[in-house]
N, C-alpha and C positions, 0 to 999 in steps of 0.2 A: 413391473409391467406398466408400459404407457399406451395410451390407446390414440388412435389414429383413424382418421375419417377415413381415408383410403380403404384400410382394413377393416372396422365396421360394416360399409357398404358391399366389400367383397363378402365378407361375412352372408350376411345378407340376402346376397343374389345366391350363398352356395346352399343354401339352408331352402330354398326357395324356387330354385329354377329361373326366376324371374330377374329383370335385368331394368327397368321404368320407373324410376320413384316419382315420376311429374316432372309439374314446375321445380325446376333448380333451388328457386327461394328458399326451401329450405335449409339448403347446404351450408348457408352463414350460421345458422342459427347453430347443426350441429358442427360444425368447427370452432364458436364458441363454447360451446359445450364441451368438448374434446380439451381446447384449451385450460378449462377451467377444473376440469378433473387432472390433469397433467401437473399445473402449477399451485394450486389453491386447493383444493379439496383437502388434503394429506388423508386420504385415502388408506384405511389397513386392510390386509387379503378379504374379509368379507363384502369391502363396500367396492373394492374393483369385482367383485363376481355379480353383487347386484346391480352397479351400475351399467355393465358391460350389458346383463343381462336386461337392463332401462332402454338402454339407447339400443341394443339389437332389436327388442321386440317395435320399438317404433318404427324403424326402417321397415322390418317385416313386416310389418301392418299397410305402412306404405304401396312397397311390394302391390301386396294380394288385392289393394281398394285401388291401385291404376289397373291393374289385369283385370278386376271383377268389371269395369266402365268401360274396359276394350271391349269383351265380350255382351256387358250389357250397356250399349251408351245411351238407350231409352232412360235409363236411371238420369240422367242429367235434368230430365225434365219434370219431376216431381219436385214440385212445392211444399218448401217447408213453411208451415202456418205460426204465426206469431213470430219466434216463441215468448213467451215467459219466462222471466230469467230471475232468482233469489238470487241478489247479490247482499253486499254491506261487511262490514267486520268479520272478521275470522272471529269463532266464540261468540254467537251473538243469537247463536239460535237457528243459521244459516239450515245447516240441516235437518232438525225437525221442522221447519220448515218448508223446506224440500221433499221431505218425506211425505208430510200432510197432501201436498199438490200430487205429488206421485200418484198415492191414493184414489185420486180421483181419475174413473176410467175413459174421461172426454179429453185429456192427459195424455202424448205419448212421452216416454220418461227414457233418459239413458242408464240402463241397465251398468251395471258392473260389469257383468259376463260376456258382455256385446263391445264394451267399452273395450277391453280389454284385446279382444278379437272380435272385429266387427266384420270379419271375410269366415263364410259367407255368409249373406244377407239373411236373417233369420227370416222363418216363416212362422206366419200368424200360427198355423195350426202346430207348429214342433214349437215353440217356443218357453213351454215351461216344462218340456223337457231334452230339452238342445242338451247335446253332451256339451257344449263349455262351460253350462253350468256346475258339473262336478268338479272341472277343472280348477273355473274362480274358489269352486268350495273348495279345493285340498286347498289351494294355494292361499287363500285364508287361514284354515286350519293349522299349517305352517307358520305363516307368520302370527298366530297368535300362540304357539307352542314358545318360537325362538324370542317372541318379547312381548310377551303377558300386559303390560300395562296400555297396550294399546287398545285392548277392548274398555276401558273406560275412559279412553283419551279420544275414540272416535268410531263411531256406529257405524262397522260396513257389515254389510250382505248381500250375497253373491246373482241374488233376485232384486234386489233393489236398486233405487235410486244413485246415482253416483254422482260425482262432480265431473264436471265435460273436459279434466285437465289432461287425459291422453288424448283428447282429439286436436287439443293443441301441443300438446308434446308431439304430436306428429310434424309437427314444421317447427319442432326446439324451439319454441318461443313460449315459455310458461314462466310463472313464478314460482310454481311448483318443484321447478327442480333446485331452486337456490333455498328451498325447504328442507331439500333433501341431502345438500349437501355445501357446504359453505364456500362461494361463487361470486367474491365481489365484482368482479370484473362482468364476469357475465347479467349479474343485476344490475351494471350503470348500462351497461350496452339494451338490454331488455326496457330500460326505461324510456326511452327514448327512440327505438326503434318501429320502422314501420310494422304495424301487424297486418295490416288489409290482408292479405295472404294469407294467414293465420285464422281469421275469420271466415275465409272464402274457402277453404280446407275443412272447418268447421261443421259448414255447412253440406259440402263434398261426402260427407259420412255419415251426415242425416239422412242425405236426402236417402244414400244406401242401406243406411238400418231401416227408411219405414217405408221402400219399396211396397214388399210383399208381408209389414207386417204394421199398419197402422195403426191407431190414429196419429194425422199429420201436424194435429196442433200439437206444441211440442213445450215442455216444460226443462228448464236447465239452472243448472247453481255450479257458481264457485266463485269466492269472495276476488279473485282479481280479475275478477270481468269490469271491477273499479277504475283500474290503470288504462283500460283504452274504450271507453264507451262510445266513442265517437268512430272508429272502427268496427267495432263488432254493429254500430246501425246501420252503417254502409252496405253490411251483408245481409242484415234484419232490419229492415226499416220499417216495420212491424211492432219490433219489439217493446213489451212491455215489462217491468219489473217493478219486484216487489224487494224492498229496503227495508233489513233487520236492524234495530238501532239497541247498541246495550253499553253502559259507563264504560268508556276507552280502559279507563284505569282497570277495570274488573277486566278486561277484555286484554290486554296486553300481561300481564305474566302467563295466561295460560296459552296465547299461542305462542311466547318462546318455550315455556315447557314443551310445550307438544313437538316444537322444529327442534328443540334440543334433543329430544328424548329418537326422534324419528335419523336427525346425521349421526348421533352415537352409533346408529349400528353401521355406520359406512366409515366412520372416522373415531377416532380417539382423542382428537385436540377436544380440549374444553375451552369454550371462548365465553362462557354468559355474559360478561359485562359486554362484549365487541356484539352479541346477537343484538341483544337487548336494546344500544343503540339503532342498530341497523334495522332491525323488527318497526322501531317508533319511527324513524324517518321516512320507511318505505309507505309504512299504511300512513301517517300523517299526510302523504302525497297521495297516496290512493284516492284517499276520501276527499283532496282539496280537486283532484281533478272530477271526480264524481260531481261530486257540489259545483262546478262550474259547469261541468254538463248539465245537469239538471236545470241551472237557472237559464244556459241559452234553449234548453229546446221546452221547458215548459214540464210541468207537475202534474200533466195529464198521463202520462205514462208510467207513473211511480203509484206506488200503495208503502204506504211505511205502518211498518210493521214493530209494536215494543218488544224485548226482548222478556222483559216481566209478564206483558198479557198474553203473551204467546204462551209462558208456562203458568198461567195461571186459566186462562180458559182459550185452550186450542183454539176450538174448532170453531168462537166466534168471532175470533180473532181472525182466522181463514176467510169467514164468510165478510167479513169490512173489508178485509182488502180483494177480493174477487169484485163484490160492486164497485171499489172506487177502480178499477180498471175495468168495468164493463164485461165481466165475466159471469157466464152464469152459476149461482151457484143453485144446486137442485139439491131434491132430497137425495141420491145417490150421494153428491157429492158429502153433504152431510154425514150421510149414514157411513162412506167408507173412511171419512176421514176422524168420524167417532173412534170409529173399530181401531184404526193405528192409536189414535191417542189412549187411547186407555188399552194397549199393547208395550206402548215406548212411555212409561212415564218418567218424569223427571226425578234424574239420580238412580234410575231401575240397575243402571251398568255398573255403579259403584262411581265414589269419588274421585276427584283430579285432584289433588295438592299440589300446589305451589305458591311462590311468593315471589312478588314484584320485585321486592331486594335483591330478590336472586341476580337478577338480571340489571341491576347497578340502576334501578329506575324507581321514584316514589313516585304517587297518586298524583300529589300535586302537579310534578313534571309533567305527568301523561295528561292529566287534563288540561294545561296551560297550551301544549300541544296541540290538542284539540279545540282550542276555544270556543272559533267558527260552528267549529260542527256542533258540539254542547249548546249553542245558544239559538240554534237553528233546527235541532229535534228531541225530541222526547227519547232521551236514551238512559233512561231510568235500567234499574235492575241491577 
């Protein structure tokens, strides 16, 4: 089976009634995407069911968030506040991180269950118990049946916090999916490509999740919001972030573990030594455009965050970086983000084993790699 733009979005429109996916923009993105699963992925029968199932539910999404803006285009005009965005390293803490802010109810946070299916617009008063909440839960339950080690390789739940990588999968422009499946082509093409659009889609599906269920100020994470900082302020010129810092070298075998363990279930090729390259050159580039961001526009909009004091005392770790960006922190925020941490403690999930060998890379290389960045922040841990 090969999969084909044409056929996708027919797909699509028959599943849905609907016939509008927007701005075109996106169309490059998934015909590289198409491409890349055609010629590069080697794809075995389960990873064409889940990917078909990837790239269809994007479209769909699409779909139903231009029909919900025909019907409601008041939605255009709600202002998303800040947001707040935990970026830095994959492995670095990113997520309890995220979690902790989630926590706090002055916060509005992208849910899983919304992320997933953000039509229609939830409401404040149904919202902890929306039916797509049981949805995300089977669909969890699932995939932690069909591959087990993913509950200690990465904390999801179907209430919580998520990473905002399906709202850019909506206009095929993530790094996420060369995570998911191995995409050279489509990763040089991603590096270097406009995302304005991407970001402005982003925001397109804020503004429709916190219509009818606020609050506007809005908290977001996911570690390639690195690769185009300069875009996504274009859309948030607002925005503030907090930067988790933790040893490259400690940090890089466990996210090839984790992309290794995650394309295993859509493909059978083993590449560790070709990831493991490609893992170090991409975020070595993340973090050098990060770092040039940050020196043109100023250190006022950063809170940096250890990955050590973060698991060693949460929640006051939370409250330095809420002051050094001007954020209040109150006793709620305190008190709710106690309650998580002493809920999620560190290692609660069980172990990740791996090893940097694995992946044809020693310490030394990864730090020499990172020099700049080692000699410019506290990435102890």
């Amino acid at each position: 089976m090969t999969f084909s733009a044409d056929e996708l979005e027919d797909g699509a429109r028959q599943a849905t009634g609907l016939d509008d996916f927007g701005s075109p923009y996106y169309r490059e993105g998934l015909e590289r995407t198409v491409e890349a699963l055609n010629t590069e992925a080697d794809l075995n029968d389960l990873g064409r069911v889940i990917q078909h199932a990837t790239v269809s539910n994007a479209l769909i999404q699409r779909l139903k968030i231009e029909e919900t803006y025909k019907q409601h285009p008041e939605i255009a005009d709600e202002v998303v506040e800040g947001p707040v965005f935990v970026i830095g390293l994959p492995r670095t803490g990113t997520t309890a991180l995220s979690q902790l802010v989630a926590a706090d109810p002055q916060f509005r946070s992208l849910r899983m269950w919304e992320s997933q299916q953000p039509t229609p617009p939830p409401e404040a008063e149904t919202q902890h118990c929306d039916p797509r909440i049981a949805d995300a839960e089977t669909g969890l339950a699932m995939l932690n049946d069909m591959f087990p080690l993913m509950k200690s390789l990465y904390n999801s739940e179907a209430t919580a916090a998520t990473e905002c990588q399906d709202l850019m999968g909506m206009s095929f422009r993530t790094f996420h999916f060369d995570g998911a499946v191995r995409a050279p082509s489509y990763l040089a093409w991603l590096m270097d490509c406009d995302m304005g659009e991407t970001y402005a889609y982003h925001a397109r599906v804020l503004k429709l999740l916190q219509w009818h269920c606020k609050p506007s100020l809005w908290h977001l994470k996911t570690p390639v919001h690195v690769f185009a900082l300069d875009a996504l302020v274009e859309t948030y010129p607002n925005a503030r972030f907090m930067w988790s810092h933790r040893d490259p070298a400690k940090v890089m075998g466990s996210v090839c573990s984790l992309i290794k363990y995650v394309r295993s279930w859509s493909s059978d090729r083993d590449d560790a030594h070709e990831l493991g390259a490609e893992q170090l050159a991409s975020w070595v580039e993340g973090i050098r455009r990060a770092m040039d961001f940050r020196r043109r526009v100023g250190d006022e909009r950063f809170a940096d965050v250890s990955f050590a004091e973060l698991q060693s005392s949460p929640v006051s770790t939370l409250e330095r970086a809420y002051r050094q960006l001007g954020l209040e922190f109150t006793e709620t925020s305190r008190r709710t983000a106690g309650d998580w941490a002493q809920s999620h403690r560190p290692g609660s999930r069980g172990a990740h084993d791996y090893d940097l060998a694995d992946y044809g890379l020693t310490p030394e290389q990864v730090r020499a790699s990172f020099a700049e960045y080692l000699a410019t922040y506290d990435a102890t841990g």
